[in-house]
N, C-alpha and C positions, 0 to 999 in steps of 0.2 A: 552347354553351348554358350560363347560366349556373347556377350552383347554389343552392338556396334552405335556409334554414337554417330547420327548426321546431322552438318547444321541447318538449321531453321533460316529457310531465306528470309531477309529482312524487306517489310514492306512499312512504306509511309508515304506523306504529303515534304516533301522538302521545302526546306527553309526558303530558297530562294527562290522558292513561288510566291514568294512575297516582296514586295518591293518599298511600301511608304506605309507612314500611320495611318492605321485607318481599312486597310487594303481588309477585302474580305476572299473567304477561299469557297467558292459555289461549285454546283456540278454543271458541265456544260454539257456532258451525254454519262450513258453506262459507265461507271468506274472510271470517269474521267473529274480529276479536280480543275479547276482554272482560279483566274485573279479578277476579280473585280475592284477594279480601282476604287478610292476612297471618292466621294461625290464631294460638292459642293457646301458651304453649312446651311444648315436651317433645309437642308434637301431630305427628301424621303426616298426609301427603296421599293421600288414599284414594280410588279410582276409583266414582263412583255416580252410575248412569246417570241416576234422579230429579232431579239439582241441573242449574241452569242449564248450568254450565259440563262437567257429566258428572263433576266431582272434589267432595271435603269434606275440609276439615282432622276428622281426630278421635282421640280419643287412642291410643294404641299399645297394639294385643292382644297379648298372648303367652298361651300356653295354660297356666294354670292361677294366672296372675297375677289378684292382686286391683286393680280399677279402680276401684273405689271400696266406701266405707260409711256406711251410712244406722240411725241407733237411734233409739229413742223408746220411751218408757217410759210406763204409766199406773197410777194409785193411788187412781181412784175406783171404790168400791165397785159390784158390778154382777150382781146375783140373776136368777136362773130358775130352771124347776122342769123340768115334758117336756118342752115347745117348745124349740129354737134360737134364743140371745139371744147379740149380740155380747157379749164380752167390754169393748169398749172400747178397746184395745191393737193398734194400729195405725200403719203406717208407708210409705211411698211411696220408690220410687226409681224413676230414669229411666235406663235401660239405655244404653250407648253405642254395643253393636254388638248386633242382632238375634243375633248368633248367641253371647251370652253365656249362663253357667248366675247364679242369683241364688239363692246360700247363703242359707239362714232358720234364725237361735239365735232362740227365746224360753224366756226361764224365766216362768211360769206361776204366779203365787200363787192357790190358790182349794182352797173349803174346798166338801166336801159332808155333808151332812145328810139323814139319813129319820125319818119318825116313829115308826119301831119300832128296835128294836134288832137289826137285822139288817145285811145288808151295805150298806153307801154305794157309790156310784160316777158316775161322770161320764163322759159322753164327748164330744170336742174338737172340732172341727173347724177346719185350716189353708185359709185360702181364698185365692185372686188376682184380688180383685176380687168378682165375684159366684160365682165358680168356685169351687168345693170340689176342694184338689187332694190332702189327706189328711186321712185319719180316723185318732181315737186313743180307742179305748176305754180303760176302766176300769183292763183289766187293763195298761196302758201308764202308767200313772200314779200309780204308785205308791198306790196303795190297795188295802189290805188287804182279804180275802175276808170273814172275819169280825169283827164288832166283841165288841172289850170285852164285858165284862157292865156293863149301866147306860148303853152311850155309844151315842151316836146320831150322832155328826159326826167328822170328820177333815180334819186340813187339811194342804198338803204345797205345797211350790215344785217346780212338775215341768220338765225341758228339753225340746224338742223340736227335732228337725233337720231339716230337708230340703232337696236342692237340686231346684231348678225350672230348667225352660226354659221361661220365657214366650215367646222368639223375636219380639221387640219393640222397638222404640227408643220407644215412647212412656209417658210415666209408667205404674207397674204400683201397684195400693194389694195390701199384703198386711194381712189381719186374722185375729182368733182367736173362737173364737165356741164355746157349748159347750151342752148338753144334758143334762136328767137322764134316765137311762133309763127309773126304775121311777115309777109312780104314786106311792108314797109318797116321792120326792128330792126333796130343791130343793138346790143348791148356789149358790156368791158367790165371782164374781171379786172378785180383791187387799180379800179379808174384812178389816176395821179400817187400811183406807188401804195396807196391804201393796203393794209396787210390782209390777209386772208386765213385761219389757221383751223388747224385739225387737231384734235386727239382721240387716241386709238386708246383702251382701257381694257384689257384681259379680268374677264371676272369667272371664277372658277364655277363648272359647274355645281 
């Protein structure tokens, strides 16, 4: 009997699944190859079960390292009286790993005023977005309990700190926003152009 020869179908990953230096070839299901683009430098490949491929290039956590920072400064003037009026002073950052903290410096220029000569005050609020995630009364801010004899206003650059967990990779807006307590206050952020500023600090978990 003679012998019959068939050929061997040819199976591989093609070249042109590749595109740039760097390019990796992952699996994105059963017996499927794909391209995972080259990342970023100094970026790490991190398992996430959301992407196509189940992997993300993204930058490298270490716990208590800072991964990035975000400032922004404002010096247009901006009054209220009872109600809650933004400050104006505001700033965005976009987190790299949900599970980051995002340190908040703002130093705070703003003066408050009452029609009698009694005590001034002001109270702050730091928000994330629409959220209110600290409050700062009067007595946090460097104002005095009693005024002067004759003086009706006081102004001061106050700091404020806080770390947050938004627990989020999608932009986060943080603002400042502030309140007279009493029926007779009005107070003014960054009073005669005075700046106001903020920084955002991503620190890995």
């Amino acid at each position: 009997m003679g012998s019959s020869i068939y050929p061997v179908p040819l199976s591989g990953i093609q070249e042109t699944l590749v595109d740039a230096k760097g390019d990796l070839i992952v699996g994105s299901a059963a017996d499927t190859p794909a391209r995972l683009a080259v990342g970023s430098n100094d970026q790490i490949l991190v398992a996430d079960s959301s992407t196509s491929t189940g992997l993300k290039w993204a930058a490298q956590a270490g716990g208590g390292k800072v991964l990035q920072v975000v400032s922004a400064s404002y010096s247009t003037a901006t009054s209220g009286t009872t109600s809650y009026v933004d400050s104006g002073l505001t700033a965005s950052i976009t987190p790299t790993l949900a599970t980051s903290k995002i340190l908040v410096f703002a130093n705070v220029c703003l003066e408050s005023a009452r029609s009698t000569t009694t005590n001034v005050a002001v109270n702050v609020q730091l928000r994330r977005g629409l959220t209110t995630i600290a409050n700062y009364d009067s007595r946090q801010w460097n104002f005095i309990e009693g005024m002067p004899s004759g003086s009706k206003s006081i102004a001061t650059v106050s700091t404020l700190t806080y770390m947050d967990s938004p627990a989020t990779t999608s932009s986060t807006t943080y603002l400042i926003r502030g309140q007279g307590p009493e029926t007779t206050s009005s107070f003014t952020f960054q009073k005669d152009s005075g700046p106001s500023s903020i920084v955002l600090m991503e620190i890995g978990a």
